[in-house]
C-alpha atoms as one frame of an Amber mdcrd trajectory, in Angstrom:
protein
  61.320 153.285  77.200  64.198 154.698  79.178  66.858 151.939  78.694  67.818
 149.218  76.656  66.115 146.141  77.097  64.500 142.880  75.855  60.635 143.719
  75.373  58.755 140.351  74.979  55.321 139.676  74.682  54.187 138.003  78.112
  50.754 136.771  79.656  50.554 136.155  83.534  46.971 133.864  84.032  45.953
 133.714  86.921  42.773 131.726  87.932  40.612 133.238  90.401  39.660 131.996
  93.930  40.762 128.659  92.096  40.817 126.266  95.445  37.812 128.025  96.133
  36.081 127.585  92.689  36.744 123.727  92.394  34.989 123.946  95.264  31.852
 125.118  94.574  32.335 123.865  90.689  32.195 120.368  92.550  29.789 120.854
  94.747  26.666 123.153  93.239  25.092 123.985  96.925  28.093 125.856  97.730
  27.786 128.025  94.403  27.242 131.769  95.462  27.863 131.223  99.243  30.909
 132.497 101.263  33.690 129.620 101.617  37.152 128.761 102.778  38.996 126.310
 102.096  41.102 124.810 104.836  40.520 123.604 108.815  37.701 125.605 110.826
  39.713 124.255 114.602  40.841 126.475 116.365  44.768 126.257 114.847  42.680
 126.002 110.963  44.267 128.203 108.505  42.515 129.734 105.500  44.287 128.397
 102.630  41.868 130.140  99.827  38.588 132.057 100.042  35.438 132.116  97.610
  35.341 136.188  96.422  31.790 135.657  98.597  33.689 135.309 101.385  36.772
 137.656 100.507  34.323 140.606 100.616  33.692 140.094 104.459  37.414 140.646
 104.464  37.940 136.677 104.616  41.654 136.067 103.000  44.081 132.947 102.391
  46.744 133.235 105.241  44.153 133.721 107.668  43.397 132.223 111.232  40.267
 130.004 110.751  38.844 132.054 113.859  39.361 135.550 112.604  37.688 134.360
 109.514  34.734 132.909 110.757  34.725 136.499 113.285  34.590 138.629 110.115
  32.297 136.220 108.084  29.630 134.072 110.556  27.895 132.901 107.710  31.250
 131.334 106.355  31.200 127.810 105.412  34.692 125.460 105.707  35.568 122.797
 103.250  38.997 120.479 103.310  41.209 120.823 100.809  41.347 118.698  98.057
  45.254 119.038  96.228  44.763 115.947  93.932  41.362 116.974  92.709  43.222
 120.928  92.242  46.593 118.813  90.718  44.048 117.160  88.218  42.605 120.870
  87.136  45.843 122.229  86.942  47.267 119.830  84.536  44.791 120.329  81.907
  45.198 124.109  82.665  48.459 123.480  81.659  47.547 121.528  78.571  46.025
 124.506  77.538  48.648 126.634  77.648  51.129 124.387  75.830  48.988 124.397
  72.917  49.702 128.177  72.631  53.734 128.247  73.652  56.124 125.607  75.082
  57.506 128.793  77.068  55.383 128.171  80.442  56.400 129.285  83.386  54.061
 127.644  86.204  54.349 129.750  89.513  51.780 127.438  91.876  49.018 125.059
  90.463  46.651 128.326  89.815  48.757 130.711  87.742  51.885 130.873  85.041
  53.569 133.239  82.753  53.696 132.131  79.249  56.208 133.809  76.512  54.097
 134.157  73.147  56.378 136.305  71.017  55.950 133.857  69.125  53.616 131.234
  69.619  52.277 127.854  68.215  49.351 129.465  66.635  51.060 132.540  64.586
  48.861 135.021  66.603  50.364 138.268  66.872  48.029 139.722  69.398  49.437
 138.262  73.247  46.185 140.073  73.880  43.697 137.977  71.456  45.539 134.506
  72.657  45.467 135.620  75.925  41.329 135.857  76.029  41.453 132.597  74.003
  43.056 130.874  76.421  40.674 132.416  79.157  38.171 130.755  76.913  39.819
 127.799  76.441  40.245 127.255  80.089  36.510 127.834  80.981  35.687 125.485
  78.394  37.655 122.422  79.692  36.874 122.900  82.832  34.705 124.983  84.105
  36.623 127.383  85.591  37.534 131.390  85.267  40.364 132.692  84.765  41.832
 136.342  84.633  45.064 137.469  82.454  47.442 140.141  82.490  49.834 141.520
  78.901  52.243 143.374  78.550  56.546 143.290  77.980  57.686 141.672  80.802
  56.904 139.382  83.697  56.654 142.132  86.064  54.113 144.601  84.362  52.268
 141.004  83.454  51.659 140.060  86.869  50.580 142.961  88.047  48.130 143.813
  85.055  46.386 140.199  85.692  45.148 141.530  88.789  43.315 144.679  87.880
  40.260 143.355  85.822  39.851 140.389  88.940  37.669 138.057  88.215  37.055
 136.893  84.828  39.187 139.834  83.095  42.148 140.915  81.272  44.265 143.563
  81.097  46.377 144.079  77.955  49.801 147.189  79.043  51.094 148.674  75.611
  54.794 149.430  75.266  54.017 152.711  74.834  51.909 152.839  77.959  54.003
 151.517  80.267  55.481 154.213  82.288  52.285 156.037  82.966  50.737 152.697
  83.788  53.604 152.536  86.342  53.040 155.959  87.448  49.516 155.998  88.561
  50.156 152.524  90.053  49.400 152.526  93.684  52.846 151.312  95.889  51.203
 148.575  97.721  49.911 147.278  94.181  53.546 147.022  93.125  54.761 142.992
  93.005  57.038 142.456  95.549  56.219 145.491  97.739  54.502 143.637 101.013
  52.722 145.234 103.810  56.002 146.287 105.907  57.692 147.335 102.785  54.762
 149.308 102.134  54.253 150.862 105.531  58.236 152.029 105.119  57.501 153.605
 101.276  54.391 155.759 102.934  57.194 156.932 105.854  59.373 157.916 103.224
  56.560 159.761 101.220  56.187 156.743  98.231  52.956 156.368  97.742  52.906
 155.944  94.009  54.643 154.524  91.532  55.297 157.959  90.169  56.611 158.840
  93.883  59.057 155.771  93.920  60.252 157.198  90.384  61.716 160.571  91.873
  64.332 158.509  94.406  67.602 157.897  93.441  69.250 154.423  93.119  71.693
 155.241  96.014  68.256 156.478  98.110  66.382 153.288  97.222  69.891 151.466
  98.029  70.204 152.785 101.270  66.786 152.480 102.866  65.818 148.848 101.175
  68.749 147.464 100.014  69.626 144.834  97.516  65.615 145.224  96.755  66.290
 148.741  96.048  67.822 148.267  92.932  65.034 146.428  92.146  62.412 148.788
  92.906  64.565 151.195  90.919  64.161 149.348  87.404  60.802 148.092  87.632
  59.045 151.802  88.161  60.857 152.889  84.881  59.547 148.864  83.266  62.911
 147.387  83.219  62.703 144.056  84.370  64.924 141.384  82.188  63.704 138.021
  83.893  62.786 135.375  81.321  59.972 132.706  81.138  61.231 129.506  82.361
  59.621 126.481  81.743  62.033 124.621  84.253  62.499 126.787  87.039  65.232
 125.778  89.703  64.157 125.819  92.961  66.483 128.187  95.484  65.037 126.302
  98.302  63.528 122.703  99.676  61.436 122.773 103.137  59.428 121.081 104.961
  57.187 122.040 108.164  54.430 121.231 110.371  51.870 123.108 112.411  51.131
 121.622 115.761  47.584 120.932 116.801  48.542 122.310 120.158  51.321 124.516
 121.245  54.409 123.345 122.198  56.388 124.999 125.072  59.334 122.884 125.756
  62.378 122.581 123.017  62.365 118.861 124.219  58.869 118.169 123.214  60.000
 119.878 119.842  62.449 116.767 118.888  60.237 114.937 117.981  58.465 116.992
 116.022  61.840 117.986 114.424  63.251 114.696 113.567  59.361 113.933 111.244
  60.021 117.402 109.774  63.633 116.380 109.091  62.370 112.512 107.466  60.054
 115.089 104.734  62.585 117.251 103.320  64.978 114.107 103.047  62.777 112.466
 101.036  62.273 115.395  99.226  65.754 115.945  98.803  66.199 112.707  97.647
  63.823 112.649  94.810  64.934 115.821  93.224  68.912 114.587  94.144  69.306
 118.109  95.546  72.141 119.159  98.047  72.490 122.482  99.802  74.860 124.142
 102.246  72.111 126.759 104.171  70.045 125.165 106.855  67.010 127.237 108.219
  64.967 126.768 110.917  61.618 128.267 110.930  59.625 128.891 114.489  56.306
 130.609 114.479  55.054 131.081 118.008  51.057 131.389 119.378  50.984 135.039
 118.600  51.655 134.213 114.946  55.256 135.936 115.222  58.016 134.707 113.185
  61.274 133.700 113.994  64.239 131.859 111.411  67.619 131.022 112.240  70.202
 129.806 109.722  74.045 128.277 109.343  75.501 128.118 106.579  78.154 125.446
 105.978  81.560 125.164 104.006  80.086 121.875 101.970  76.814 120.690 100.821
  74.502 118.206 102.346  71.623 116.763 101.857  71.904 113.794 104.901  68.714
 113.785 107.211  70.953 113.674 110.158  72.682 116.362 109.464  70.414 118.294
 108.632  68.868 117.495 111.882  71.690 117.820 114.110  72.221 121.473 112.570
  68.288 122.463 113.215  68.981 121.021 117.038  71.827 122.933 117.332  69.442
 126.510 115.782  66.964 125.289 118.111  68.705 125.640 121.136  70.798 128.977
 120.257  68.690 131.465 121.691  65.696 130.888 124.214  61.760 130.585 122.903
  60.079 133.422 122.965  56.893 132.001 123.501  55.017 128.701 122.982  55.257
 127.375 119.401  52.461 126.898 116.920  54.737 125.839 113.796  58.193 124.335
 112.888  60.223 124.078 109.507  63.800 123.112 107.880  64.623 124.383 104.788
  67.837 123.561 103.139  69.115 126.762 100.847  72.400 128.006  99.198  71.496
 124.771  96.717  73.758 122.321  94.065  71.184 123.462  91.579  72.939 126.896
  91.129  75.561 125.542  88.921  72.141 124.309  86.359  71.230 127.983  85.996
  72.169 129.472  82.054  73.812 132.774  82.505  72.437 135.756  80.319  73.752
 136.330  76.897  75.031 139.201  75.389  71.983 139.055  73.047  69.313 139.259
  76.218  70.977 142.726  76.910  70.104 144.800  74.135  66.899 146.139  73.344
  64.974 143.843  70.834  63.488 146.429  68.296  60.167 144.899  67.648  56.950
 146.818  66.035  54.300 144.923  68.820  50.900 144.329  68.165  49.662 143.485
  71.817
């Protein structure tokens, strides 16, 4: 590798259509057909799609219309988070049989640090397909896996044997594996960010590799330095099993369009009631209030103020949103409000990095 380092051995699972798949676990008539899960109105959003449906170009994110344009055939079913909360958990159960290093990143997927591990295994990639196993056998359910020497190179390998696969990155393959790796495949490089790299000439990992820090710097910013160390496999993050949020929201979408920043109050102070109560049962203060606006033609807007103390009071966090609300004029009729309450208390709970975590770890791995 080119720089000193901790190399760990790392899994990324990641279940596959899993909304989607309780779905038609559940329900046996929907087994092999195209579905989505989420609201077919006219203001429905796709919230997951059955890999059926995902190869009419159906995807989660999606306007319930454009869906059903692309797929006719498509067939909507409500969500069901307590029945997908349920699944999770003994997901979960699995994986703390194997390592109490789990790192859940949504009710579907989680990294898990198995350097060492409950079971003595020295293969991440021989626990890793027992655990796929393991999963299908309690409930049901596929699952697909990424391995490799850090949470970055895991995540991304767990999604290129999709579904029901693994894929197992040696040390020593790493920076080819990097190389060949197509931009938009990269984590954290989104469709705009990708649409800049082609400008600039990145198209491959192996492109991105041949720009300078102070290039990457100056076009991308703080994210360049980023992009920087993850080509050459650096990336230093560990799995936390108690992650600290950086953020609390709350939003609504509206089942018709509002076009008046007075009908929006209302809306406002309900939005405002949710993340106080959510506030309140994590005992969270924060000093960043955002407002989120997403108008009819789906663009976003956010507008933030940051104060000199923290708060966590609904009605101050609601005067502040008012106050965002009314600072520039509505582009448009609004589909969607959120608060979110950032810059958080919980800063001071995160451990800072030993000496220890910066030095390479000189470890003979059998992945």
């Amino acid at each position: 590798m080119e720089s000193n380092f901790p190399l760990r051995k790392i899994i990324h699972v990641d279940m596959d259509a899993f909304y989607a798949s309780v779905e038609q676990l559940d329900n046996p008539k929907l087994r092999g057909k195209p579905i989505a899960v989420g609201g077919s109105s006219q203001r429905g959003v796709v919230a997951a799609a059955s890999y059926e449906a995902r190869k009419f170009g159906v995807r989660s994110a999606m306007s319930s219309v454009l869906a059903k344009r692309n797929c006719p055939e498509l067939i909507f079913v409500k969500a069901r988070f307590d029945r997908y909360k349920e699944i999770s958990q003994k997901i979960r159960s699995v994986f703390f049989e194997y390592t109490d290093l789990v790192e859940p990143l949504s009710l579907d997927e989680a990294y898990l640090d198995v350097s060492t591990n409950k079971k003595g295994n020295p293969s991440a990639t021989l626990i890793a397909k027992e655990i796929r196993q393991r999963i299908l056998e309690e409930t049901g359910l596929n699952a697909s896996a990424g391995i490799s020497i850090n949470k970055f190179i895991a995540k991304v390998a767990s999604d290129i044997n999709k579904p029901n696969g693994q894929k197992t990155v040696n040390p020593e393959e790493v920076l080819q594996f990097l190389a060949d790796l197509e931009i938009r495949k990269f984590y954290g490089v989104g469709k705009v960010t990708a649409a800049k790299m082609y400008q600039l000439g990145i198209f491959t990992g192996k492109d991105l590799k041949t720009k300078s820090a102070d290039f990457l710097g100056e076009h991308f910013g703080k994210s360049g330095h980023y992009y920087f160390n993850v080509v050459r496999g650096i990336h230093t993050s560990e799995v936390k099993p108690h992650r600290i949020p950086k953020s609390v929201g709350a939003e609504r979408t509206f089942n018709e369009n509002l076009s008046s920043e007075i009908f929006m109050l209302e809306r406002l102070d309900q939005i405002a009631t949710e993340l106080d109560r959510r506030l309140k049962k994590s005992d969270i203060a924060g000093k960043t209030i955002t407002l989120k606006i997403k108008y009819s033609d789906f663009t976003l807007n956010t507008r933030s103020k940051t104060l000199t103390y923290f708060i966590s009071d609904k009605d101050l966090i609601l005067e502040t949103a008012k106050e965002l609300l009314y600072q520039e004029e509505l582009q448009n009729s609004v589909r969607l409000l959120g608060i979110s309450l950032a810059n958080l208390n919980t800063a001071k709970k995160e451990k800072t990095k030993t000496a220890q975590e910066a030095i390479l770890v000189q470890l003979k791995f059998d992945f």
